[in-house]
C-alpha positions as CSV (number, residue, x, y, z in Angstrom):
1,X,-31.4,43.8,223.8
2,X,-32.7,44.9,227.2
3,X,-30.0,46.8,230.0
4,X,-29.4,44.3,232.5
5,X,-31.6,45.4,235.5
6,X,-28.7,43.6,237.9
7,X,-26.0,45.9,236.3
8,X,-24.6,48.2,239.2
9,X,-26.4,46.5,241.9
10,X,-24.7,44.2,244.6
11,X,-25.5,41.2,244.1
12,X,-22.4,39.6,241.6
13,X,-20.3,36.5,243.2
14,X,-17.0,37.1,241.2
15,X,-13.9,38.0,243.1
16,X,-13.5,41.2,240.9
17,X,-17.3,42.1,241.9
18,X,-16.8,41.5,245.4
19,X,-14.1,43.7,245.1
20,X,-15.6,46.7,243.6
21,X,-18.5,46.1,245.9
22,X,-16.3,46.8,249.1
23,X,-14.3,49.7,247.5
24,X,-16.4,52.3,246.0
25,X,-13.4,54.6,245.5
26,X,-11.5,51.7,243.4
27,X,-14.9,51.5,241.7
28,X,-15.5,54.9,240.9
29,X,-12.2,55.5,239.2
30,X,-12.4,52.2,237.5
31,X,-16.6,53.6,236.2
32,X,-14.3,57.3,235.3
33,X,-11.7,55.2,233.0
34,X,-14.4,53.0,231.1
35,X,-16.6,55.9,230.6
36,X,-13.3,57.8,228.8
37,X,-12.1,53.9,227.5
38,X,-15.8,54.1,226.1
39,X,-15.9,57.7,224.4
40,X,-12.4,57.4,222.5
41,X,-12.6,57.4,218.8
42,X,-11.3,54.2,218.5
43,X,-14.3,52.9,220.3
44,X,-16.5,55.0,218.7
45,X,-15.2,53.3,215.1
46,X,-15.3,50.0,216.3
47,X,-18.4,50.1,217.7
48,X,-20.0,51.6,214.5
49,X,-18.2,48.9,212.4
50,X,-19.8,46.3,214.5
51,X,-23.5,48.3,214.0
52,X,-23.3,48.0,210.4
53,X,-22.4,44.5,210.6
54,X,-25.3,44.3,212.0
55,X,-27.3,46.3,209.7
56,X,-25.9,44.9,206.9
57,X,-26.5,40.9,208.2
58,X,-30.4,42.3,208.5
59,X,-29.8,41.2,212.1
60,X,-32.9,42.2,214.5
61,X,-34.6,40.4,217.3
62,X,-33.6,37.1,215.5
63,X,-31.6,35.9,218.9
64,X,-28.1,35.9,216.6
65,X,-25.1,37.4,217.1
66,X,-22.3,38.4,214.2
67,X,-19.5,36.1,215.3
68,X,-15.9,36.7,214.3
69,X,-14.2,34.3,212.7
70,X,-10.9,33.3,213.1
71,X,-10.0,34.5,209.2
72,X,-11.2,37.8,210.7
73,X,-14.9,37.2,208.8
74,X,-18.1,37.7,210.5
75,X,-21.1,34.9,210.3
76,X,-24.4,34.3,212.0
77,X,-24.3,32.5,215.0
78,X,-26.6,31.6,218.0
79,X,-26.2,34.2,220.7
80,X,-25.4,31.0,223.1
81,X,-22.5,29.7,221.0
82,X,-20.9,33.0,220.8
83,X,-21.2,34.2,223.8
84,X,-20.3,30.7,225.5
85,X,-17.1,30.4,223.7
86,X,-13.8,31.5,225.6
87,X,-15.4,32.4,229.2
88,X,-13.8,31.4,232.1
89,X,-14.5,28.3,234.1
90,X,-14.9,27.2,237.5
């Protein structure tokens, strides 16, 4: 999937965005504790866990996501459904 070319740039409408856009400091140490959030080993597991998920689905450019299930499964699902479900609302 392709970075999103808006990521970092000031242009998000959240209150939380907003936020970091008129505090750089706040955002800068928030940026420092995801980076070290983002390098722990617990991460670093979870994140290869969910890879061969993916590897083992034979998942590529076929606009699915692995889904967890509520058993704690994973299935195919449509990258809309999952990433639809549980997001706030206005």
């Amino acid at each position: 999937m392709a970075r999103n070319k808006l990521a970092g740039t000031k242009v998000g409408k959240s209150k939380s965005a907003k936020y970091y856009q008129n505090n750089p400091d706040a955002k800068k140490k928030k940026d420092e504790y995801n980076a070290k959030y983002g390098a722990s080993l617990s991460r670093k597991l979870y994140r290869a866990f969910l890879n061969a998920m993916n590897k083992k689905k034979g998942k590529k450019g076929d606009g699915k996501d692995v889904s967890h299930t509520k058993k704690g499964d994973t299935v195919l699902e449509p990258q809309g459904k999952n990433r639809a479900r549980n997001r706030g609302r206005k």
